[in-house]
Wavefront OBJ file of the C-alpha trace (Angstrom):
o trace
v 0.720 -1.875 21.378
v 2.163 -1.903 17.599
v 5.440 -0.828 16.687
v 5.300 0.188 13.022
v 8.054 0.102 10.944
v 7.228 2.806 8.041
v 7.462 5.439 5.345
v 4.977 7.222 3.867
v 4.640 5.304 0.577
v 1.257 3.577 -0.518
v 2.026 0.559 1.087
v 3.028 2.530 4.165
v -0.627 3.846 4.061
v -2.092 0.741 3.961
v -1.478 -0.054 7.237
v -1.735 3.226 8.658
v -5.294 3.779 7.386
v -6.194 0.122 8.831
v -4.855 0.956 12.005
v -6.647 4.546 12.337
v -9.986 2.555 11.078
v -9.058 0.003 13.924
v -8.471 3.021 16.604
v -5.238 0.442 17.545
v -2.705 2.166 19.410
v 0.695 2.308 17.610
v 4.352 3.963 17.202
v 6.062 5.045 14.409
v 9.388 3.880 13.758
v 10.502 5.789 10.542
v 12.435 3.359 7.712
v 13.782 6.148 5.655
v 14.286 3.820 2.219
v 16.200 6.653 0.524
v 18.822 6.181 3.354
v 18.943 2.299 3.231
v 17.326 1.779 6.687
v 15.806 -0.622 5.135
v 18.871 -2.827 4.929
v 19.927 -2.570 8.530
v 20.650 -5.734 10.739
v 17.774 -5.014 13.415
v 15.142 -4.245 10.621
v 16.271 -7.562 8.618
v 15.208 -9.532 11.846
v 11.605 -8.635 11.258
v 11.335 -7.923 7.391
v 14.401 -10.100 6.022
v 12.712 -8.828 2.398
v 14.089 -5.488 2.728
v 11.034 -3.613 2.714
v 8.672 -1.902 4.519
v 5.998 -1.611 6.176
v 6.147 -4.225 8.643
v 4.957 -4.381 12.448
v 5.545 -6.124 16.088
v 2.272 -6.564 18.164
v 3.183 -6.711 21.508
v -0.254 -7.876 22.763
v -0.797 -11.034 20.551
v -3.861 -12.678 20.449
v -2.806 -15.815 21.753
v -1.494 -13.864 25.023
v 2.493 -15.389 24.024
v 5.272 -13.470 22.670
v 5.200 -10.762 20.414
v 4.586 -11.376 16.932
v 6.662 -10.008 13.963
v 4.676 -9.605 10.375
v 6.085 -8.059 7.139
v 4.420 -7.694 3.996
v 1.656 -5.213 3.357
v -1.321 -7.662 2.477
v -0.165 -10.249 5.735
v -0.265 -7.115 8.312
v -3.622 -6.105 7.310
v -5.165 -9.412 7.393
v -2.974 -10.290 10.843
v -4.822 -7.329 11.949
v -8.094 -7.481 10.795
v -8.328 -11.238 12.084
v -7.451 -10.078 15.728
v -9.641 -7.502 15.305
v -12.534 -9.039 13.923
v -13.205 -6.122 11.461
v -13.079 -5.876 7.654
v -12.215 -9.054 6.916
v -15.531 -11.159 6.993
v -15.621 -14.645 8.851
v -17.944 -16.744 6.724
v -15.923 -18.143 3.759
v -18.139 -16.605 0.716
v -16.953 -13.039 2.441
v -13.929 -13.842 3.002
v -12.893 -15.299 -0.222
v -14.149 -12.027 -2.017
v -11.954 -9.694 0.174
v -8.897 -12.280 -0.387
v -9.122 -12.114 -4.062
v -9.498 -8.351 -4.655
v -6.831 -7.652 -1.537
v -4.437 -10.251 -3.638
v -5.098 -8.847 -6.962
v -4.159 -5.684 -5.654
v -0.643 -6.859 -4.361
v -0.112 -8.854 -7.446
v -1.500 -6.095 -9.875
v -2.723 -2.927 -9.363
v 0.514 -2.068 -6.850
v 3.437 -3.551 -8.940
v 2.159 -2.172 -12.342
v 1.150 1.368 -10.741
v 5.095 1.380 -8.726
v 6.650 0.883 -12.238
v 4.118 3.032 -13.964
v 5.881 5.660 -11.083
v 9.182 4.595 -12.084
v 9.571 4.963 -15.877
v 7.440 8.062 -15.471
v 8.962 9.890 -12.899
v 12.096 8.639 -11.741
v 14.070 6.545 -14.182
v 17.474 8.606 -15.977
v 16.031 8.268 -19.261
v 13.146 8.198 -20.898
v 11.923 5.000 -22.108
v 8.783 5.635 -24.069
v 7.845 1.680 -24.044
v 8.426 1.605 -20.379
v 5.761 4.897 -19.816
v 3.501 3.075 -22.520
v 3.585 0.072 -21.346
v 2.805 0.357 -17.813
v 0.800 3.596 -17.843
v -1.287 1.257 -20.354
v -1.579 -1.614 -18.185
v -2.765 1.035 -15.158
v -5.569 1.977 -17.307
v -6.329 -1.233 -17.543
v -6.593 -2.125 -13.922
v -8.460 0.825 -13.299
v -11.211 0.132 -15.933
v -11.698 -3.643 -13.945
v -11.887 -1.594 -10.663
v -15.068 0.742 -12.255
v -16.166 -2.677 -13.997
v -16.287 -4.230 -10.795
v -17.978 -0.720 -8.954
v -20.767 -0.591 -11.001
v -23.370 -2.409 -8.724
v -21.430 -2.150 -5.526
v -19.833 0.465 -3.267
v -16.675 -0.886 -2.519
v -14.701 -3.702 -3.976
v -16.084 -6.691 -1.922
v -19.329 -5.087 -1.370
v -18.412 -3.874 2.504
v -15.955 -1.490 3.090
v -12.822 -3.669 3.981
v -9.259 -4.265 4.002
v -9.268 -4.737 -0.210
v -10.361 -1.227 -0.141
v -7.799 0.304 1.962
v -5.323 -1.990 0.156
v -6.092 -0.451 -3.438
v -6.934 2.946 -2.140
v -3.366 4.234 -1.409
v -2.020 3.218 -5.137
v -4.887 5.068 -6.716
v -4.212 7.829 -4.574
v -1.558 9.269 -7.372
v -3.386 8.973 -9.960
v -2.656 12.150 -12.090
v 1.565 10.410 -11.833
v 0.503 7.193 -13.186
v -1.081 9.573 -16.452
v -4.122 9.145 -15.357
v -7.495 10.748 -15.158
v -10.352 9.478 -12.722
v -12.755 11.198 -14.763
v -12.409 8.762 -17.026
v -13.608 6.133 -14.318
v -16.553 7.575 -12.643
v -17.460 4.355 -10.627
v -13.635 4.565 -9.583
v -14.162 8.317 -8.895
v -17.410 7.334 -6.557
v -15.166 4.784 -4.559
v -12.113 7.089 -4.614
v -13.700 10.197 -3.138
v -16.102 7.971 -0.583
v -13.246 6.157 0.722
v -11.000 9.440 0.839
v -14.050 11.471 2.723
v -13.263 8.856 5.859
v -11.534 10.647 9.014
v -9.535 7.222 9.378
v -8.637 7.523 6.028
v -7.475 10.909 6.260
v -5.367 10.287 9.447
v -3.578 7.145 8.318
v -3.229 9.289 4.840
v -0.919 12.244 6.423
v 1.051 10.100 8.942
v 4.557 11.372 8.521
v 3.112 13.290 5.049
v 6.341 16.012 6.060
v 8.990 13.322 4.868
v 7.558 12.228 1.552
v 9.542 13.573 -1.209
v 7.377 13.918 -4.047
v 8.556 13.256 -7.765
v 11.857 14.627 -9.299
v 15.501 12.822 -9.992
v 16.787 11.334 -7.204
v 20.569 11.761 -5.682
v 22.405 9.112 -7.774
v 22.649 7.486 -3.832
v 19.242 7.749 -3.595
v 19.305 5.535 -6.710
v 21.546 3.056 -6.146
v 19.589 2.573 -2.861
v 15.984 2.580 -3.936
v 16.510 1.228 -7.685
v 20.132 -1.055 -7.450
v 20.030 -3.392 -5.084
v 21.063 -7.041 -6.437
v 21.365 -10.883 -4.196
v 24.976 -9.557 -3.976
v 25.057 -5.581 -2.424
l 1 2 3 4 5 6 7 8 9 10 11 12 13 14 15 16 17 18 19 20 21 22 23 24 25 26 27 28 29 30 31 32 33 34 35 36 37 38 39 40 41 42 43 44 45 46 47 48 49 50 51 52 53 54 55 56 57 58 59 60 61 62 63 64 65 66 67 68 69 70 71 72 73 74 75 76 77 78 79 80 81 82 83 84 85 86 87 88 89 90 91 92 93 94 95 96 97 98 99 100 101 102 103 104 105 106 107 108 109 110 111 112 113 114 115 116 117 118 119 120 121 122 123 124 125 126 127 128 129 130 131 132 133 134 135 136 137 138 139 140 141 142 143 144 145 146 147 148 149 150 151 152 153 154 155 156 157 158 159 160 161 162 163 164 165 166 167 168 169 170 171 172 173 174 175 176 177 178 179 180 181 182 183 184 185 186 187 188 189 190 191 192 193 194 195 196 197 198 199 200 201 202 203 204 205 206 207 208 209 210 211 212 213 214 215 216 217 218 219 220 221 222 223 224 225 226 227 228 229 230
């Protein structure tokens, strides 16, 4: 059994979707980040970054105690090496899913979250915030249909890069947007959302996502204020 330790934000998704494709048992233990859950003792003990998702498998593979594992990219490929799926084993394989699940976590996610930010939830507009990052989106969208133009997914079989970059494409029309613009993208997108797993992980706890719009000035201090010393 996994405990999951989540809210529904893309990199909650992530590992939702993995898990559903994995048919792994698993319960739901809701951070709610807009409360500062995420800063309680207990939670600290398993993800002392202060963010979620993270997970405790009770049934580790090596048959000892259970394991902890925070970070988005480390849970799915914790999982998907237990599991043996969507993360190949020979090293050519491997080493393709590693570099698109990595460039993912080091590009597409950070530059999409503050593409969210200056767009949608910062107090003032900033026009070179919105241009920059919307811009640099674009970008990393145009390397994903680069990339999609001889292959269906990102490492050529559907794996854990996939489900990695899925979620942060996901809100596309908030980042400014337009998939049209991308139709290899588009292919992927729609292919990848068509998948029942997919679809499941997708709408786990969908009911307490608030979508776009100021925030409480609590909310921000929370989310958007948080220094080495609070």
């Amino acid at each position: 059994m996994i405990d999951l330790y989540y809210w529904p934000t893309p990199n909650g998704w992530k590992v939702t979707i993995l898990l559903e494709e994995l048919d792994i048992p698993y319960t739901v233990h809701e951070v709610n980040i807009g409360k500062g859950e995420q800063f309680e003792p207990d939670f600290l003990k398993i993800a002392p970054n202060n963010r979620m998702p993270a997970i405790i498998d009770h049934d580790p593979k090596d048959g000892g105690e259970p394991i902890s594992v925070f970070e988005s990219a480390a849970i799915m490929t914790y999982l998907a090496e237990k599991e043996g799926k969507f993360l190949p084993e020979d090293v050519r394989g491997r080493t393709e899913v590693n570099q698109w699940l990595y460039w993912q976590m080091g590009g597409l996610g950070p530059m999409a979250g503050q593409a969210h930010h200056f767009r949608h939830y910062a107090p003032e507009q900033v026009p070179y915030g919105i241009d920059r990052y919307t811009n640099e989106v674009n970008r990393l969208y145009g390397v994903m249909n680069k990339r999609l133009e001889d292959r269906k997914f990102l490492a050529g079989e559907y794996s854990i890069a996939d489900m990695a970059a899925w979620p942060w494409v996901s809100p596309w029309e908030r980042q400014g947007q337009q998939l049209s613009d991308f139709p290899n993208l588009k292919r992927w997108f729609e292919t990848i959302e068509a998948r029942p797993a997919v679809q499941k992980g997708f709408h786990v706890k969908r009911e307490l996502r608030k979508e776009g719009g100021p925030r409480s000035e609590e909310e921000r201090k929370i989310l958007f204020g948080q220094t080495a010393r609070k």
